[in-house]
N, C-alpha and C positions, 0 to 999 in steps of 0.2 A: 535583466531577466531574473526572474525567481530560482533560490536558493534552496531544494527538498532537501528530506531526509526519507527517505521510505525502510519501513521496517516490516519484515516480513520473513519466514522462514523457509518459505518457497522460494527457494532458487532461482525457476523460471519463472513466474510473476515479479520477483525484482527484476530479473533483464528484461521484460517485454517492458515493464513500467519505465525503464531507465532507458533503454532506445524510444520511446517514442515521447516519453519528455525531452529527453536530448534532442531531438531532434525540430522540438518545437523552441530551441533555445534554454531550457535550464540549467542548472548546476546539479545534479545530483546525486546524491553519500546514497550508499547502499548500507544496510545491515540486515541478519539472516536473523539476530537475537534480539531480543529487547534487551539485552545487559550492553551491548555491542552499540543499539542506536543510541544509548544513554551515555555510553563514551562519546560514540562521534558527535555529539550537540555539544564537547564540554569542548572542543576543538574546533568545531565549525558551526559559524551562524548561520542559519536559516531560515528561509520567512515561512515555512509552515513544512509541521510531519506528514506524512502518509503510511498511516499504523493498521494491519493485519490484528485481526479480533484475536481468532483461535491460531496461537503459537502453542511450541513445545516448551515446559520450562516457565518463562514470566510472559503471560497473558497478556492481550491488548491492554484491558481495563488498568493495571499492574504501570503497565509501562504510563500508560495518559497518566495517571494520580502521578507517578515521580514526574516527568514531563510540568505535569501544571505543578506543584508545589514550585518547581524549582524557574520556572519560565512560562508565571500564569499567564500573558498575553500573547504566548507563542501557538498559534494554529494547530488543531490536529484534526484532517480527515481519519475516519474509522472505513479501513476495508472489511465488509463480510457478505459471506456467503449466505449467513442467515439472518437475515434481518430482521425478521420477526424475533420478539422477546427478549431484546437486547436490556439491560440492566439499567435503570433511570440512572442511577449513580453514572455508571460508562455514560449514557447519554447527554449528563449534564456536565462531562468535562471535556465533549468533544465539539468541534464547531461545525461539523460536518458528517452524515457516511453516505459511503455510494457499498452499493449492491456490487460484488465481483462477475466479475463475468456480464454485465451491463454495456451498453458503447460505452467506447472509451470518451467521445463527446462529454458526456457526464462527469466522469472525474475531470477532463480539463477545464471544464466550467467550475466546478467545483473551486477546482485550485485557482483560477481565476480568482472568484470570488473571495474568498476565504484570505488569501494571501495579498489583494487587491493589488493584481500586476497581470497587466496581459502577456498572454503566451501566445509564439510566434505561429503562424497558417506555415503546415508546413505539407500540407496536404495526408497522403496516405502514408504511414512510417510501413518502410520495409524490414521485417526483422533479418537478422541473419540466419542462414537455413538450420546450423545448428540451435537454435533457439525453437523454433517452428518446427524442427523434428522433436524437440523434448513436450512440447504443447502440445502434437501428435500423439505420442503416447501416453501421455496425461491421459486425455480425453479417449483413447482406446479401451486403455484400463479401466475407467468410469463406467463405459460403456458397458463392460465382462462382467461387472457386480452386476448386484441387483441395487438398484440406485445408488445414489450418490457414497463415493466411494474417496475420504480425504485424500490429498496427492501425495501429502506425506506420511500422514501414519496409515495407511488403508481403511479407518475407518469410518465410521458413519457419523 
């Protein structure tokens, strides 16, 4: 079964991602940083990343350029929220993106794809309730702004 790396600085977006690939059979490293996902790839091999655009700190784009300098045939899905306008440069060192907040079908095909190894039918991933209450008030507080309101820094 396939080997991720997901890097992201949302918290509960790493845990929803990493129970419901776990649960389709993967191996999955978490990192909050991109200085963090760049460690754990120098310790664990992986058959492809799962890289958040807008971090605090070192950027999607930031992290893919070291990622491919140092492991050009290593895979990297791009997660974003905006997918409009994304930067040719980012787009021609990533092999993949999916929209957030899209089915999750999508990204597992994705990873499918990209990393060419099926992942396990594991039907509906149940999260754990404390995960599900943090997504709850994510999307509360989204709600309270006047649109789209980031999970971590509050802004737009």
């Amino acid at each position: 079964m396939p080997r991720l790396l997901c890097i992201d600085d949302y918290q509960a977006g790493l845990r929803v991602r990493k129970a419901m690939l776990e649960s389709r059979g993967c191996t999955v490293f978490t990192a909050e940083s991109g200085a963090r996902g760049l460690m754990l790839l120098e310790d664990h091999a992986v058959d492809a990343v799962i890289l958040d655009y807008r971090m605090e700190g070192m950027d999607g784009q930031s992290v893919a350029r070291m990622i491919k300098a140092k492991y050009p045939r290593l895979p990297i899905i791009l997660l974003t929220g905006f997918p409009r306008g994304l930067p040719e440069q980012l787009l021609a060192m990533v092999d993949a993106y999916v929209v957030k907040g899209g089915p999750p079908a999508r990204l597992l095909e994705t990873i499918e794809r990209v990393a060419g190894r099926k992942l396990e039918h594991a039907g509906e991933t149940v999260l754990p309730k404390t995960i599900r209450e943090e997504i709850e008030r994510s999307r509360t507080a989204k709600v309270r702004g006047a649109g789209f309101q980031h999970p971590r820094t509050g802004g737009r």
